[in-house]
C-alpha positions as CSV (number, residue, x, y, z in Angstrom):
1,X,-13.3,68.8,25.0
2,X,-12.3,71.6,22.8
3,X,-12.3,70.5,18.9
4,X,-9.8,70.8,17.0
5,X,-9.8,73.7,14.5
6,X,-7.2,72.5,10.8
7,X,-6.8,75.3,8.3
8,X,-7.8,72.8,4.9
9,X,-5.7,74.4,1.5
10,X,-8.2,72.9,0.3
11,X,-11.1,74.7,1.0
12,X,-8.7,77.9,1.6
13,X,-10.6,78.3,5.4
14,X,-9.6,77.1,9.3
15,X,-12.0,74.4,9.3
16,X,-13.6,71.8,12.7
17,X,-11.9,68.9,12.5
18,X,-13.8,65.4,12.0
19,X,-12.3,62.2,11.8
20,X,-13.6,59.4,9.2
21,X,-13.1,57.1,12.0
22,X,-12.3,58.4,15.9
23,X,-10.6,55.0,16.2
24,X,-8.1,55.0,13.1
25,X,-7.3,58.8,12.3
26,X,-5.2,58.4,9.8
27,X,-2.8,61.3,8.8
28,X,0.4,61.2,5.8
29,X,3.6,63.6,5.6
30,X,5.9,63.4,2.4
31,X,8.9,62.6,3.5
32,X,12.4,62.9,1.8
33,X,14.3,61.8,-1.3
34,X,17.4,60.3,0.6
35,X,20.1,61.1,-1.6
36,X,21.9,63.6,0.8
37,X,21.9,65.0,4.2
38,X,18.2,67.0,5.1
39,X,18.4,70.8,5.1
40,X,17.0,72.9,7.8
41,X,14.2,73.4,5.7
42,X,13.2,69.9,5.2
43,X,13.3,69.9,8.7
44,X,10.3,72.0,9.3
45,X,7.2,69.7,8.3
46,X,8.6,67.4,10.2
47,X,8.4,69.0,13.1
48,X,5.8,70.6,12.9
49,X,3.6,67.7,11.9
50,X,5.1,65.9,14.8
51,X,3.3,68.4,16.8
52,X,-0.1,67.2,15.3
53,X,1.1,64.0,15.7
54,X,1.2,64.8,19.6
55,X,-1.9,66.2,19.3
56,X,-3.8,63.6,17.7
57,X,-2.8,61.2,19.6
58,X,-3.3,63.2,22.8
59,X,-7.1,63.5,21.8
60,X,-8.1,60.5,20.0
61,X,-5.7,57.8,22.0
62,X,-2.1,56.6,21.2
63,X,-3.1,53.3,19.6
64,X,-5.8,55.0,17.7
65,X,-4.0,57.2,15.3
66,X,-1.7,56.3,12.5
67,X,1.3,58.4,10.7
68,X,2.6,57.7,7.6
69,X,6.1,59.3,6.5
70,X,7.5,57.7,3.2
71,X,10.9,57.7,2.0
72,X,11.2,58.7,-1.9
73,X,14.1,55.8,-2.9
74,X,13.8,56.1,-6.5
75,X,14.8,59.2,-8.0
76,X,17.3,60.8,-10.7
77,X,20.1,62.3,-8.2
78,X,20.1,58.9,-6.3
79,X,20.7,57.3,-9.3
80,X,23.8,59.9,-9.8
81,X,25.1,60.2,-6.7
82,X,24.5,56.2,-7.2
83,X,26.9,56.6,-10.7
84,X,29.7,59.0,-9.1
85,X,30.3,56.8,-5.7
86,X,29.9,53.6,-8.1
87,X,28.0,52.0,-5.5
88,X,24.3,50.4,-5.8
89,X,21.0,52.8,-5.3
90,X,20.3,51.2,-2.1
91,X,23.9,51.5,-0.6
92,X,23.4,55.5,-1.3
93,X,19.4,55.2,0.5
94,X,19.8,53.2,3.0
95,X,22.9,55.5,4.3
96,X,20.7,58.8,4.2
97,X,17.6,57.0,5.2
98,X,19.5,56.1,8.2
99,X,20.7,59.9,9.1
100,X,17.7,61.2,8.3
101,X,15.7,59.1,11.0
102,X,18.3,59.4,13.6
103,X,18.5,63.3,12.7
104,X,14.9,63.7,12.7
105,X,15.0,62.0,16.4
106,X,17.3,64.2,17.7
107,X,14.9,67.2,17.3
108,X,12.4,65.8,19.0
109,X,10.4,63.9,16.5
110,X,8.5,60.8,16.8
111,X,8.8,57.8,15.2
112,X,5.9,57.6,12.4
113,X,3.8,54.7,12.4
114,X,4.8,53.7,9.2
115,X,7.6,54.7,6.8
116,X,7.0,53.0,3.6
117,X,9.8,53.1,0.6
118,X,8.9,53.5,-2.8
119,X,10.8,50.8,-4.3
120,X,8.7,48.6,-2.3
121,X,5.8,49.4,-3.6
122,X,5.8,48.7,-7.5
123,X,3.3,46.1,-8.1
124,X,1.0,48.5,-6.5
125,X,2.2,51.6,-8.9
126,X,1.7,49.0,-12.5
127,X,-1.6,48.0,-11.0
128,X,-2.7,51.8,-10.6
129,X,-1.7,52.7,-13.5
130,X,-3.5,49.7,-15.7
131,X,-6.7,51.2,-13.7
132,X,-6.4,54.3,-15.0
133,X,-5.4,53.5,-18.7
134,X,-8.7,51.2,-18.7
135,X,-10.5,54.5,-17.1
136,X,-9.3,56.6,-20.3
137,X,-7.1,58.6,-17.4
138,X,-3.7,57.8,-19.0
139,X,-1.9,56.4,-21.5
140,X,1.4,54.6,-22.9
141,X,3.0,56.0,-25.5
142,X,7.1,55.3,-26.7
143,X,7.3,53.2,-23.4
144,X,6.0,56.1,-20.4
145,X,3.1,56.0,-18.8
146,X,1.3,59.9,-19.1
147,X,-1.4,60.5,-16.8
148,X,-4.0,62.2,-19.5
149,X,-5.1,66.1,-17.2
150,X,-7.9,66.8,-19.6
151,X,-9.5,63.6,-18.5
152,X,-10.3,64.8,-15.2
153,X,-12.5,67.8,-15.0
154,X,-11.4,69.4,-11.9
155,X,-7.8,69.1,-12.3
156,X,-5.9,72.0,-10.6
157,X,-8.7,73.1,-7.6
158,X,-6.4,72.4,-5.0
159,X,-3.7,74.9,-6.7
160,X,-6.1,76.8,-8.3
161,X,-3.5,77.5,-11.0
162,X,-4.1,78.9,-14.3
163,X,-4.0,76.7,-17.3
164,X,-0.6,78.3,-18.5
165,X,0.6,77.4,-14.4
166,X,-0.6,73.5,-15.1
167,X,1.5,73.3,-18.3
168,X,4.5,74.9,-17.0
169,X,4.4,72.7,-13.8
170,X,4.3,69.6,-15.7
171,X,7.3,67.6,-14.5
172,X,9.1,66.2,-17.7
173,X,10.4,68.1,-20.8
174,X,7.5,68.9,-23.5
175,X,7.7,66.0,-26.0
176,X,5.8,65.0,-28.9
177,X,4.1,62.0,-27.5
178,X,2.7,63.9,-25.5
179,X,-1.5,64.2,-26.0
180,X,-1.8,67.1,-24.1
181,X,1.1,69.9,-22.5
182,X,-0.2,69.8,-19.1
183,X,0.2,65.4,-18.7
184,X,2.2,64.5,-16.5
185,X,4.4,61.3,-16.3
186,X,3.7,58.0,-14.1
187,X,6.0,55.9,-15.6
188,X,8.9,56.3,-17.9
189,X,11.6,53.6,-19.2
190,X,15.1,53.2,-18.3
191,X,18.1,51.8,-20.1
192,X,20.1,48.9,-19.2
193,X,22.4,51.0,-17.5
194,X,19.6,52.9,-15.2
195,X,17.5,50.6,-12.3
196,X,14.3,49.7,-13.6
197,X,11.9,46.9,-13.5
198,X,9.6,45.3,-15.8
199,X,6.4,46.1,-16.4
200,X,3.7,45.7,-19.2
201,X,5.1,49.3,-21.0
202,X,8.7,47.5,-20.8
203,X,11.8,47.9,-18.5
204,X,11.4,51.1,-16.7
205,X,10.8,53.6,-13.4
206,X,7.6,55.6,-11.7
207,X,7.3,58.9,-11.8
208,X,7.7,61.2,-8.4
209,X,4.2,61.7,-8.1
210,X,2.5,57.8,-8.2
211,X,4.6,56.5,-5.3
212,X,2.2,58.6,-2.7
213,X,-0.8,57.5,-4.4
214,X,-0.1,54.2,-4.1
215,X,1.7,53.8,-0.7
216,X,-1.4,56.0,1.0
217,X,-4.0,53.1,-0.9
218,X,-1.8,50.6,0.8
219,X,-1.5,51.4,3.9
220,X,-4.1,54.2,4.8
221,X,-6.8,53.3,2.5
222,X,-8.4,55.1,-0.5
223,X,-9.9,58.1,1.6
224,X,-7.6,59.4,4.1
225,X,-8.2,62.3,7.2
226,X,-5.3,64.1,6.7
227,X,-2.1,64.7,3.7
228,X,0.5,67.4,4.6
229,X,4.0,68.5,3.2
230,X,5.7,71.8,2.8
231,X,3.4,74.7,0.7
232,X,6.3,73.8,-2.2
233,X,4.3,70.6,-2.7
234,X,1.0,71.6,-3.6
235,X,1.8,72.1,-7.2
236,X,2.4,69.8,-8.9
237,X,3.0,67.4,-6.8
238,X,0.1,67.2,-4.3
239,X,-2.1,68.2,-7.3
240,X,-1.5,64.8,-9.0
241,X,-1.5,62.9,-6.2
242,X,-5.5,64.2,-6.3
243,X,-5.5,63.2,-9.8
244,X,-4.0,59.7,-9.7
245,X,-6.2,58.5,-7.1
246,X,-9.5,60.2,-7.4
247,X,-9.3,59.3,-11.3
248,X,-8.3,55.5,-9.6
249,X,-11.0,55.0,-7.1
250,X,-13.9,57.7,-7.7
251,X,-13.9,59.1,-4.3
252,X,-12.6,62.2,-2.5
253,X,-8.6,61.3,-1.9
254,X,-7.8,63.3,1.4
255,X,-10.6,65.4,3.7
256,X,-7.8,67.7,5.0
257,X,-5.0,69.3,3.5
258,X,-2.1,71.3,5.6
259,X,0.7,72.6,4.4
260,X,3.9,74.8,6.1
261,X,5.1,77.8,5.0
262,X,8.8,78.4,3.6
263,X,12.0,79.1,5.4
264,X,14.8,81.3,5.2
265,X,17.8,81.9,6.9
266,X,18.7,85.6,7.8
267,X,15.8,86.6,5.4
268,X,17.4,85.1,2.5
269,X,16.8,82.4,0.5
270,X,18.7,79.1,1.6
271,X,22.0,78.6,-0.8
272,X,25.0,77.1,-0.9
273,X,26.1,80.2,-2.8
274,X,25.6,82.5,0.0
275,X,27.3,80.5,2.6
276,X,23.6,80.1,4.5
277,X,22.8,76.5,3.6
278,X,22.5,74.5,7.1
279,X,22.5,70.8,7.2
280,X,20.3,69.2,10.0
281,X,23.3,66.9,10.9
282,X,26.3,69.9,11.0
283,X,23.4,71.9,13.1
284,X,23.1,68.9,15.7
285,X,26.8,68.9,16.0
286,X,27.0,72.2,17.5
287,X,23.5,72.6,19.0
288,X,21.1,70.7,21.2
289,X,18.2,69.5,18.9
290,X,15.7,70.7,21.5
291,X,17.2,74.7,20.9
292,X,16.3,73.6,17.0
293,X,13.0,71.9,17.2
294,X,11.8,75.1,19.3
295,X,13.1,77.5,16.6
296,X,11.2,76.0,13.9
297,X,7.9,76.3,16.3
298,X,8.5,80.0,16.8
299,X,6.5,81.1,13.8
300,X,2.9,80.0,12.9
301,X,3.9,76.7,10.4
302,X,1.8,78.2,7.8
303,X,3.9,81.3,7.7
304,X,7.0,81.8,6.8
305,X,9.9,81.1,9.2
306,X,13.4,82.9,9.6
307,X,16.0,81.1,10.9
308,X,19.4,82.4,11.9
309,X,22.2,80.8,14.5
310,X,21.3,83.7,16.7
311,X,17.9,82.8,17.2
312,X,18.9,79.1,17.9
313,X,21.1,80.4,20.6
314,X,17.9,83.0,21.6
315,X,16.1,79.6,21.8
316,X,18.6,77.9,23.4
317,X,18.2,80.7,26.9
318,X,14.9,79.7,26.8
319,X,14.9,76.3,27.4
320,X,18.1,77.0,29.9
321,X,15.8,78.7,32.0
322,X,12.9,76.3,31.5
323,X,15.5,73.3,32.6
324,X,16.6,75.3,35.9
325,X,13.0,76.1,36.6
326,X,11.9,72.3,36.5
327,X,15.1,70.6,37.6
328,X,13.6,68.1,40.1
329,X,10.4,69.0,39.8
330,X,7.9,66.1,38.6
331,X,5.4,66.7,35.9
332,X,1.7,67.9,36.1
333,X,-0.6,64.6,35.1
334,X,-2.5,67.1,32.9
335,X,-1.1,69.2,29.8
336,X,-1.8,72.8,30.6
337,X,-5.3,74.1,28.8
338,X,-3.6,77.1,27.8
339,X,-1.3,75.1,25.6
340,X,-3.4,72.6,24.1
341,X,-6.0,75.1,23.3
342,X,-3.3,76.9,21.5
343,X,-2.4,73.8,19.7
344,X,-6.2,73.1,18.7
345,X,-6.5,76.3,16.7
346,X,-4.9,75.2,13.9
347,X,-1.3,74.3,15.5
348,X,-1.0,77.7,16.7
349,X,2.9,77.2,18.6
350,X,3.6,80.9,18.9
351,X,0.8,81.2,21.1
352,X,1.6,77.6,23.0
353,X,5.7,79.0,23.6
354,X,3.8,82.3,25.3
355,X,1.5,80.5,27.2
356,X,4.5,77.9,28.3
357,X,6.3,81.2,29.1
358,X,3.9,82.7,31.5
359,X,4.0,79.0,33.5
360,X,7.8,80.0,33.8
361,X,7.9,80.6,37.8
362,X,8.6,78.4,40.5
363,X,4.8,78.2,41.5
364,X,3.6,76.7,37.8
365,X,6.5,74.4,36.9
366,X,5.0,71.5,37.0
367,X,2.3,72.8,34.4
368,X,5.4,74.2,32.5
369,X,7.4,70.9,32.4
370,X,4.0,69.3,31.6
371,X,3.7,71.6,28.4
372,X,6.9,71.9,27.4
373,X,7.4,67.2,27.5
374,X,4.0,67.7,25.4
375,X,5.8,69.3,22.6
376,X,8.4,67.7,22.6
377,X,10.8,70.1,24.8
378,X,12.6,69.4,28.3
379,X,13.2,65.4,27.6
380,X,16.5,65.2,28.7
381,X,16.7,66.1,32.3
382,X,18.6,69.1,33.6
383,X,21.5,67.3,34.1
384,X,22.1,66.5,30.9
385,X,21.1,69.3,29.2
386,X,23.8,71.1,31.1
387,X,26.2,68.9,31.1
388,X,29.3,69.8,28.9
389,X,28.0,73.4,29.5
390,X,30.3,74.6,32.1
391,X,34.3,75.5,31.5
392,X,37.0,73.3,32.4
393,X,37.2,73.2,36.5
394,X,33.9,74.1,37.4
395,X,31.0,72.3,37.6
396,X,27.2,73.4,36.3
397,X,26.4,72.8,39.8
398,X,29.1,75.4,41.2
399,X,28.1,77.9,38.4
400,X,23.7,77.1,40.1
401,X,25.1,77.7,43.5
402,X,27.1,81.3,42.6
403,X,24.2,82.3,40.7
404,X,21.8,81.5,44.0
405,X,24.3,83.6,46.0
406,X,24.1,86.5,43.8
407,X,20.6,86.4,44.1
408,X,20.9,86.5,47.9
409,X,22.7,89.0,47.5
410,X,20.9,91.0,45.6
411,X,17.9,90.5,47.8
412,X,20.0,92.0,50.6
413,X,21.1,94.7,48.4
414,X,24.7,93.9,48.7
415,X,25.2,95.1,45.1
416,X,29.2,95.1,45.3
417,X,28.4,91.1,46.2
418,X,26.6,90.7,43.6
419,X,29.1,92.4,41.1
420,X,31.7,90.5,42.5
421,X,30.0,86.9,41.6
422,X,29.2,87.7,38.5
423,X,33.2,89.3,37.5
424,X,33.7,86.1,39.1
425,X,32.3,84.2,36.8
426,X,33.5,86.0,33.5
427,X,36.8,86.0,34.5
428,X,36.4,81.9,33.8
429,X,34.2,82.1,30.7
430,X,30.5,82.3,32.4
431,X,28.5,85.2,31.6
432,X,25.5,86.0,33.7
433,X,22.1,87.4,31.8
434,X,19.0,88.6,33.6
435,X,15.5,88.6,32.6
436,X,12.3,88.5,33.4
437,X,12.4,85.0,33.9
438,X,15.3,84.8,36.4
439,X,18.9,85.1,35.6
440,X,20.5,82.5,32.8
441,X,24.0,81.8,31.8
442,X,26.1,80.4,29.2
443,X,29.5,81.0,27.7
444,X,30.9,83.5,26.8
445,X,31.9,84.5,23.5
């Protein structure tokens, strides 16, 4: 068996993997704040942790790895968009928690093993944070809770940021209560008109920071295997996460750290402003959530990742050939080597969509539908994947059978055949693209 190699932010190196336990691996994603629909971006870790997902589960057994995803239900903009619908905070998360999880499914993502709320977790935030006030590693002062940095001596060696970096990066506006510029808030009050609940300090909320702390105790214990999220997490968030539950139980928090890289779209940041911010629900309407899923794996997930509609549709031939190539053809028992060793080198999927790739021919597309079902690609069935595909009055089927006469023709070297077929099929919206692979179609623009 080949190990698994996890670059670990950590220690800033690709590092062997070893579970704490080969029969509970236990790995955590932060999930979203579900106050609106997710953005393309937000999409990303969860693909791409999917993938490890896959791939833990593939070596360690099914049944023997467990995935926590939480849901952030406690937040200032739910509480707004709470105020301007005039509905309750859990009419507005239970809505977007329900999108989300349906979304996330449609782009090939598994169902975590557990996907714990926030707001169901409180009496496991007030007892955290009476552990750490008797420990000297926070304090209450004009009804928050302040977690107390200079307390721990290694704060920051995850970030590695500078001093000035900690104190900028705390999340909550300098105030004089405040013992030191760099504390962070656990728990802070609310007034009758904000959701709160009680708590020795008095009526109030956590902080964004204790909920993962807390729900990772709870349900994956005090040392866990693995903790990832997008590279915009590591400071402050993941930083304090270290802080609040190191300083809790005196023991490493998390053995592995992964993080993915930012996205773009058409090499710019995402904005509403500049007419490039994509929804994962309005990109689902128009695409197949397969074409998606497969653009987000195109780049290494610790780099950086460009997406643009064109390479969707780019992504989107690819898995048109890969779905003619397998249609009716039953699955190798084994996921190709070339694409799990790929996968062991620290979730390298570039060089898993190349080695998929070069099983594209008729000889290896078992080993290529095998592969491709691994990560979470070619579920559907041909038919289905096609289907809506062709224009009005002729059927997918027709458009597989013109394209197989072309090629006869072309074998034949009846070119003016094979001209005509595909005029053919332009004249009625089908245009014709060869490749190296074989020859694809789609509509034409």
């Amino acid at each position: 068996m080949t190990d698994i190699y996890l670059y670990n932010t950590l220690a800033r190196e690709k590092q062997k993997f070893v579970p704490i336990d080969p029969k509970n691996v236990r790995l955590y994603v932060c999930g979203p704040t579900v106050w609106d629909y997710a953005h393309i971006g937000n999409a990303r870790p969860v693909v791409v942790f999917d993938m490890l997902f896959r791939l833990l589960r593939h070596e360690y057994g099914d049944d023997q790895v467990t995935y926590a995803r939480n849901f952030t239900d406690i937040d200032d903009k739910i509480m707004k968009r709470a105020d301007d619908e005039g509905v309750s905070i859990r009419t507005i998360t239970n809505r977007y928690a329900k999108v989300y999880v349906e979304d996330m499914a449609t782009l090939g993502a598994m169902t975590p093993t557990i996907q714990p709320k926030a707001t169901e977790h409180i009496p496991e935030m007030i007892r955290m944070m009476q552990t750490l006030i008797e420990r000297g590693h926070a304090y209450e002062a004009e009804g928050h809770v302040m977690f107390n940095v200079p307390s721990m001596e290694n704060y920051g060696r995850l970030s590695r940021h500078s001093r000035d970096e900690l104190v900028a990066g705390a999340r909550v506006d300098v105030a004089p209560f405040k013992r030191d510029p760099a504390d962070f808030v656990l728990w802070k009050p609310s007034s009758e008109a904000q959701v709160g609940w009680n708590s020795p300090w008095g009526r109030g909320r956590p902080g964004w920071h204790l909920e993962c702390s807390c729900m990772i105790e709870k349900h994956l214990g005090e040392t866990i295997d693995i903790h990832a999220g997008g590279q915009d997490l590591i400071f402050p968030h993941h930083e304090n996460e270290i802080a609040q539950s190191e300083c809790t139980h005196g023991k490493q928090f998390v053995n592995y750290w992964m993080h993915n890289g930012y996205l773009t779209v058409d090499g710019e940041k995402m904005s509403k402003s500049l007419g490039n911010f994509h929804t994962v629900h309005d990109l689902i309407a128009e695409h197949p959530g397969e074409a998606i899923r497969l653009s987000l794996l195109t780049a290494h997930y610790r780099q950086p990742v460009d997406f643009s509609l064109e390479s969707m549709r780019e992504q989107k031939r690819r898995l048109d050939r890969w779905y003619r190539l397998t249609d009716g053809v039953v699955a190798a028992a084994e996921v190709p080597t070339s694409v799990l060793e790929a996968l062991k080198d620290d979730l390298n999927t570039p060089k898993a969509i190349a080695a998929l790739d070069a099983l594209a021919t008729p000889e290896t597309a078992a080993e290529l539908k095998a592969g491709a079902q691994f990560m979470g690609l070619l579920s559907v069935g041909a038919t289905t994947w096609f289907q809506g595909e062709a224009p009005e009055g002729i059927s997918v089927a027709d458009i597989e059978a013109k394209i197989a006469e072309r090629l006869e023709a072309r074998k034949n070297k009846d070119f003016a055949a094979s001209d005509r077929i595909r005029d053919e099929l332009l004249a009625i919206g089908i245009l014709l693209e060869d490749g190296a692979g074989g020859t694809t179609w789609r509509k034409a623009d």
